[in-house]
C-alpha positions, 0 to 999 in steps of 0.5 A: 445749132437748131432752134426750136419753133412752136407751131399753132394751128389755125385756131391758135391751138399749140400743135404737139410736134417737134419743129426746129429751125436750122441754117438748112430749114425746118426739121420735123420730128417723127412720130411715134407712140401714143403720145410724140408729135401726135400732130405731125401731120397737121403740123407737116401740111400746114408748113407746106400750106403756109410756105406755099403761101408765102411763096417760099421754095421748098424740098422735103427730104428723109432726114431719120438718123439711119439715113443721115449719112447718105447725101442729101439728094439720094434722100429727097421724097417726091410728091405733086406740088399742085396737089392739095396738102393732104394728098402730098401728105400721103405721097410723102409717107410713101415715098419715106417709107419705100422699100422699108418693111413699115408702110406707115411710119411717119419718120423725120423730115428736113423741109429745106429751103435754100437761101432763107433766113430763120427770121423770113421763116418765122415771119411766113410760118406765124403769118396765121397768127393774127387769126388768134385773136379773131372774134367769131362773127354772129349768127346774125352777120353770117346769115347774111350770106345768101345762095347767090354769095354761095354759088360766085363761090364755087364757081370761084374755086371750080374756076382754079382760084383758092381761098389761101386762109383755109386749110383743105378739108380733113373730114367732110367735103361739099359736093356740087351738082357734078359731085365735084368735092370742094372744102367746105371751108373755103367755099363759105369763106369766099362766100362770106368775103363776097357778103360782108367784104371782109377778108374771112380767116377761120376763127370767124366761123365754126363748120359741121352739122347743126352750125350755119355754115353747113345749113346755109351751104346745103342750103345753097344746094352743096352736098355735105359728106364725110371724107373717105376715111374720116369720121363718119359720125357729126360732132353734134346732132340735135334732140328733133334728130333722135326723135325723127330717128326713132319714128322712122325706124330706119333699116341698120344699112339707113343708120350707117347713112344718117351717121354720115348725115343726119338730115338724110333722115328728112329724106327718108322721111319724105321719100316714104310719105305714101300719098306722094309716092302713090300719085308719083306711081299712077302719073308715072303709069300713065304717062309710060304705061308701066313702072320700070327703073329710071335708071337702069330701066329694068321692068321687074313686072316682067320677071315677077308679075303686076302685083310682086313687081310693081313692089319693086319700084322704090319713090326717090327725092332727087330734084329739091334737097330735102335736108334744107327744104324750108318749113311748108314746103310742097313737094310735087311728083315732077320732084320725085324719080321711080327706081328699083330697090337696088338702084335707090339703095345703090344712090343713097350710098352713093350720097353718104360716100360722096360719089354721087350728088343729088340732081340739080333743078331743071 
């Protein structure tokens, strides 16, 4: 007889989704309306994350009752292992759903795991549950990270190590200098284990904008940008945002990109200083003879004349991360890069999607 299992989160938050334990292993309820198992895909990463964890074998298997009659192993879904939780998420409802005329139903599902008693599973999928009663860490503690704890970080996760007590990431990734993503998470969690040398879970800080874990990581030189398909918009933006907003009057392509971020208005703000940008033009002139794009070399002088094509070459702030620039700063034109109009509009789209990141110092 199966027997019903709660499954928390991270945070310790009850998730809606129907999970039982049975002699086969863990059956997960399909989802439908608006209402049932509206957490099924939490629920259905974290089951594969937490028995990863545990190092717990497992095969994931169609078990809606239109199929139940079919052997088990004409029903097993294929996906990659290595791959992270919300990549074989997305592999296993296409492998459920194959030769259906539905592409996207989350159907119900059997996570066998032969050999494995009920209590051994319990014990790995709560194995989270001490972080419920984990305080939040204060400012004070939290800023004790510095760039260097940041940077041992990544080049921990670039390395293939893991942070296992976070979850990848669902809406923002970090970029590196080589717009590599990593999960924002799990990079300053490493980092505050390196800090402070305590063992980080989730509960010991809060991610996103206006939060000292997405400051002191952009500090460190990361790029933050909402995942493909997430929620562009940060859960939070401050009073000074809406006032820079408002005077520096951006394009509606430009809002779309300070949704995405909001302290790319910084940059903009930076990039459209004129002084700056007038002595970037007459040392770049001097030195080459002439304005063209950086990168893709066009001479726009040469199509439209001196005086229409040299309003072509745009001022771009590649080299300091404007977002985190501390008060006072001083920029230089050796910080700055001249580009046509659709090379800097083509690099700031490519910032928010996270398909490019900003130049790293030289």
């Amino acid at each position: 007889m199966a027997e019903h299992l709660n499954l928390r989160s991270d945070s310790g938050s009850m998730l809606n989704a129907t999970t039982e334990l049975s002699p086969d292993g863990i059956t997960l309820h399909s989802r439908s309306g608006t209402d049932r198992n509206r957490d099924y895909r939490q629920a259905l990463e974290l089951l594969m994350g937490r028995l990863d964890r545990a190092r717990i074998p497992y095969e994931i298997y169609l078990d809606s009752r239109p199929v139940q009659h079919i052997p088990l192993t004409q029903r097993r879904l294929a996906f990659d292992r290595g791959a992270p939780t919300s990549t074989r998420f997305d592999q296993l409802v296409r492998a459920m759903n194959a030769g259906s005329a539905s592409h996207g139903a989350w159907r119900r599902l059997l996570i066998a795991t032969p050999g494995r008693g009920s209590e051994e599973l319990v014990a790995a999928l709560n194995a989270n549950a001490a972080r419920t009663t984990i305080e939040r860490l204060p400012t004070s503690q939290l800023r004790q990270i510095t760039s260097s704890h940041i940077h041992k970080a990544v080049a921990r996760l670039l390395a293939g190590e893991d942070a296992p007590n976070f979850n990848p990431s669902r809406d923002y990734d970090a970029l590196t200098d080589d717009g590599v993503p990593l999960a924002p998470k799990k990079v300053f969690g490493l980092a505050l284990e390196e800090a402070l040398g305590i063992e980080a879970f989730p509960g010991h800080f809060s991610a996103g904008w206006n939060q000292v874990c997405f400051e002191l990581l952009e500090t460190a030189g990361l790029w933050i940008v909402p995942k493909t398909g997430g929620d562009p918009r940060p859960r939070s933006r401050s009073a000074e945002v809406d006032v820079e907003l408002t005077e520096l009057a951006p394009t509606e392509e430009e809002r779309s990109w300070i949704e995405g971020n909001p302290k790319i208005v910084s940059h903009l703000r930076r990039e459209r200083q004129p002084g700056l940008a007038k002595q970037k033009r007459a040392k770049f002139i001097a030195e080459h003879g002439r304005l063209f794009c950086e990168d893709c070399k066009i001479d726009p002088v040469e199509r439209y004349g001196p005086e229409a094509g040299n309003a072509c070459i745009e001022v771009h702030h590649h080299r300091v991360h404007v977002g985190s620039m501390k008060p006072g700063h001083i920029t230089v034109t050796d910080d700055l890069k001249c580009l046509c109009a659709n090379c800097h509009r083509v690099l700031h789209r490519k910032l928010t999607l996270g398909l490019a990141a900003m130049d790293s110092p030289t």
